[in-house]
Every structure is written in structure tokens, then in C-alpha cells.
VMD Tcl script that draws the C-alpha trace (Angstrom):
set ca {
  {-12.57 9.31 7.82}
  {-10.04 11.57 6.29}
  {-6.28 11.64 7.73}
  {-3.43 14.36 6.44}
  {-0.73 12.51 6.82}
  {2.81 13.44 5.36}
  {2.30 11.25 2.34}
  {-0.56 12.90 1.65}
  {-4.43 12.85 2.43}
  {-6.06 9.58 3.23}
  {-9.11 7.91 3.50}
  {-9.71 5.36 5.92}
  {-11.99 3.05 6.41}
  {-13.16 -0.50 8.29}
  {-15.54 -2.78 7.67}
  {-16.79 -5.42 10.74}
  {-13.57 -4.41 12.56}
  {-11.07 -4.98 9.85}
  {-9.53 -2.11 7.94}
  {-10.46 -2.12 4.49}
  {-9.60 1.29 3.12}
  {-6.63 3.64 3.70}
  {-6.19 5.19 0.38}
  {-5.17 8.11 -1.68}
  {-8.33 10.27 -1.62}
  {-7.68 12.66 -4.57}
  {-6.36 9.68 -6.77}
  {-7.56 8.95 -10.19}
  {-9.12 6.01 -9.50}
  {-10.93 7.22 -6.17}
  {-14.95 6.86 -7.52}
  {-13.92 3.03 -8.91}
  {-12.31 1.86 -5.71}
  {-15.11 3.24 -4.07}
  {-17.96 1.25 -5.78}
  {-16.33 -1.97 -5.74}
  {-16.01 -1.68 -1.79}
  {-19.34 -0.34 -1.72}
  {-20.77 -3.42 -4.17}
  {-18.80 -6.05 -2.69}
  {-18.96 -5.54 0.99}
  {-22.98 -4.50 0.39}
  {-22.07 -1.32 2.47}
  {-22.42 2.46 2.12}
  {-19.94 4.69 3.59}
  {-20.62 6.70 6.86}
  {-17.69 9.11 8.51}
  {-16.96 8.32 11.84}
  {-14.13 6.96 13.81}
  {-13.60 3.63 15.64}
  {-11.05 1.88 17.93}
  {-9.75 -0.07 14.06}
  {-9.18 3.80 12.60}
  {-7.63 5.06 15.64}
  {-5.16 2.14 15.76}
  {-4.26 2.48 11.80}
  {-3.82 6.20 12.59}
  {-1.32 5.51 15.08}
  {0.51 2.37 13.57}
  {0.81 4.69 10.05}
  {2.45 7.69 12.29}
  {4.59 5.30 14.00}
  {5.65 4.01 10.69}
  {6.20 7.09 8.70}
  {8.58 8.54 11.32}
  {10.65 5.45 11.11}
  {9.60 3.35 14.67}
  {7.67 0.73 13.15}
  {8.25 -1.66 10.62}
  {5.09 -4.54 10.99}
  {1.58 -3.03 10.89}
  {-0.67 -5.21 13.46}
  {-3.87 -4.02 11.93}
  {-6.48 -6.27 10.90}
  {-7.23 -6.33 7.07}
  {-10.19 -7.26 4.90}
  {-8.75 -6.52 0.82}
  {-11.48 -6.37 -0.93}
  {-11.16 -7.30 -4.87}
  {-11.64 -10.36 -7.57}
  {-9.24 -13.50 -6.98}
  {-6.48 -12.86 -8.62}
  {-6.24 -9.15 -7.20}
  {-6.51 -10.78 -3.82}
  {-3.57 -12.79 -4.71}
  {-1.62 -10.19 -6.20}
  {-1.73 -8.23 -2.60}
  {-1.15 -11.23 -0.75}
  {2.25 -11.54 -2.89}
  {2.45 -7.92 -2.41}
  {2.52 -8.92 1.26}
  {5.26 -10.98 1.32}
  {7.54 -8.11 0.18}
  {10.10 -7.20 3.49}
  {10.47 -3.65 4.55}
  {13.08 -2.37 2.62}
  {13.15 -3.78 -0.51}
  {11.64 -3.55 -3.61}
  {10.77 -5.98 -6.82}
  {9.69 -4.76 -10.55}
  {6.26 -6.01 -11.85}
  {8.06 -8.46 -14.07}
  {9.51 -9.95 -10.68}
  {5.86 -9.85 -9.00}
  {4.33 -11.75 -12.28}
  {6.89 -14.46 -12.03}
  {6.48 -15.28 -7.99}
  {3.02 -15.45 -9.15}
  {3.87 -18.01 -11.39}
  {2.46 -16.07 -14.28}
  {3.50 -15.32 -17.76}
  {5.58 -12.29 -18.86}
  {3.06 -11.64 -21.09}
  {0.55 -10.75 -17.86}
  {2.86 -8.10 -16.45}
  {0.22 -5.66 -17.22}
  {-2.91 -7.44 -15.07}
  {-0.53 -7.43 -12.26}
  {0.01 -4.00 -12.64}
  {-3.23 -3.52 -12.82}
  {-4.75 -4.89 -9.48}
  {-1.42 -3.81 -7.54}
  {-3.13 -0.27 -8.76}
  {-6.36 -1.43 -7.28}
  {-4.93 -1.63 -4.03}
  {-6.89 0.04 -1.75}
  {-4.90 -0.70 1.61}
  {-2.07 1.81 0.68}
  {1.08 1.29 2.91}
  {-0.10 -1.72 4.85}
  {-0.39 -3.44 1.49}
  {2.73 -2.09 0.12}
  {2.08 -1.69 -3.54}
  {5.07 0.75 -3.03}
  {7.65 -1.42 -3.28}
  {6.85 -2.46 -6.73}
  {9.37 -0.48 -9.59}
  {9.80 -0.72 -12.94}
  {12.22 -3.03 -14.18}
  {14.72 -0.83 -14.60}
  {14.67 0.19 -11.20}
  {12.93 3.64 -11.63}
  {9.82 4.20 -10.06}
  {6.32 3.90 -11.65}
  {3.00 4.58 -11.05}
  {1.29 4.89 -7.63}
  {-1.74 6.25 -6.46}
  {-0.27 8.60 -4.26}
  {2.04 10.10 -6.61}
  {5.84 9.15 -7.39}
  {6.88 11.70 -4.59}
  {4.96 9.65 -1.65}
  {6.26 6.45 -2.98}
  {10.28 7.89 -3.41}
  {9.63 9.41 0.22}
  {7.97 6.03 1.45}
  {11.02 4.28 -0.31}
  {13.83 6.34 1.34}
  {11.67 5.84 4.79}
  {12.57 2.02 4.54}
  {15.49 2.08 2.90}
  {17.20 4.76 5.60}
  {15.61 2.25 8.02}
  {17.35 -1.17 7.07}
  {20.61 0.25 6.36}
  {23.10 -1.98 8.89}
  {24.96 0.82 10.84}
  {28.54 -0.19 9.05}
  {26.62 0.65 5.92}
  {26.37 4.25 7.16}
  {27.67 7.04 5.15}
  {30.99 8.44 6.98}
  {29.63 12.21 5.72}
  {26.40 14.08 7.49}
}
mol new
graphics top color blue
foreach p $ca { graphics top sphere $p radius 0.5 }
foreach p [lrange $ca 0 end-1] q [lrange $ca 1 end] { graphics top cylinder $p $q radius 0.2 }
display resetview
């Protein structure tokens, strides 16, 4: 099922009542994320809605307009091992902040030199937002790469940030 959304148009999609697809669906790597759901779940995709949809739908609203911070969404991630552990890190990232790929390689106990594998299956994320491949910049804190463009990940950014600031943090000026 398609969403417009202000981040830009989604796919979603479950699999036996877990969410396994909300994703970009004019990014570049749309027909490969695709396939491997298809292959590896052994399913073909249909367009209809469902109670798991409708509740994404609503949790993704509540989140981009700032009133929720936790999605309670089941989720089935669908990718190889170490992808599967790369979101699971990706997971463990709080609302609000971000870490560079260097910084996701090393909590994966990994070597500097696989920086680029990381960045390669936090690109093959295919549970935009609720896996927040997002929060992942480049090292020197600009942003890079993301599947729904570098404006949907500054505005997703500012979202959380603008959401976690402590009010004594607050600027004095409107």
C-alpha cells in the first residue's frame, strides 16, 4: 500500500502480521529491495490494507508531527545476518541522536576497514523510520546518503532533535 506522507511517498507492507516494508518507493534501490523480500519471505506482493498498515500509518503520523517517540509496531527485517545485525544496532540508536558509520562499525565490533558493508546494509534497510537508518551521518557530522533523500533525513533529524531539546535549552528568540 502506498502512503504520502510528508517525508515523502511510502510503501508499506506486512508479512504474517509483522511490518516488513515501509520504504522510499521512488528510491534507487526500489526493484532490489523488492526481490529480496519477495525471495526470502517466498511471497508476492498484493495491495491491500490491514489492521498492521493502519497502525504503522498512524504511529508514523503521530511521529512525524512530534507526539511520539517509540513505534509499537511489530517488525519482521528481512536481510542476510550481518544486515540483520546492522539494524538491530541501528535499533539501539535513542531518538535524538545520531552516530557516523565509523561509530556504527565499531559498536559492531568491526574493523574500520568494513565501514563500507555497514553502509551498505544500513542502505538496505527497508523499515525506513522505525529502523532509523536516519540517524547515521558521516563522520564529519554532515549528512549522507539515504533513501529518501538528504531533505527527509535533515527534516526527520530536526523532528527529533526539536523534540529532545530540555526546555532550558530553548532558544530565548522565536
Amino acid at each position: 500500500m502506498h502512503h504520502k506522507s510528508p517525508i515523502g511517498e511510502l510503501i508499506v507492507g506486512t508479512f504474517e502480521g509483522q511490518l516488513c516494508l515501509m520504504d522510499y518507493r521512488f528510491r534507487k534501490q526500489r526493484s532490489q529491495i523488492d526481490r529480496r523480500l519477495s525471495k526470502n519471505l517466498n511471497a508476492s506482493f498484493t495491495a491491500k490494507k490491514n489492521k498492521i498498515i493502519q497502525q504503522t500509518i498512524v504511529e508514523l503520523d503521530a511521529f512525524l508531527t512530534g507526539q511520539l517517540k517509540t513505534f509499537t509496531v511489530p517488525i519482521r527485517p528481512v536481510g542476510t545476518p550481518f544486515q540483520n545485525q546492522v539494524w538491530e544496532q541501528l535499533l539501539q540508536i535513542p531518538y535524538g541522536q545520531t552516530m557516523s558509520y565509523l561509530e556504527l562499525t565499531k559498536r559492531l565490533n568491526l574493523s574500520p576497514n568494513d565501514v563500507r558493508a555497514v553502509a551498505g546494509a544500513n542502505g538496505a534497510n527497508a523499515i525506513s523510520v522505525l529502523i532509523p537508518c536516519h540517524r547515521i551521518i558521516g563522520k564529519n557530522g554532515q549528512l549522507v546518503g539515504y533513501a529518501g533523500g538528504l531533505a527527509a533525513k535533515n527534516k526527520l533529524l530536526k523532528l527529533e532533535k526539536n523534540n529532545t531539546l530540555n526546555p532550558n535549552e530553548l532558544p530565548l528568540w522565536s
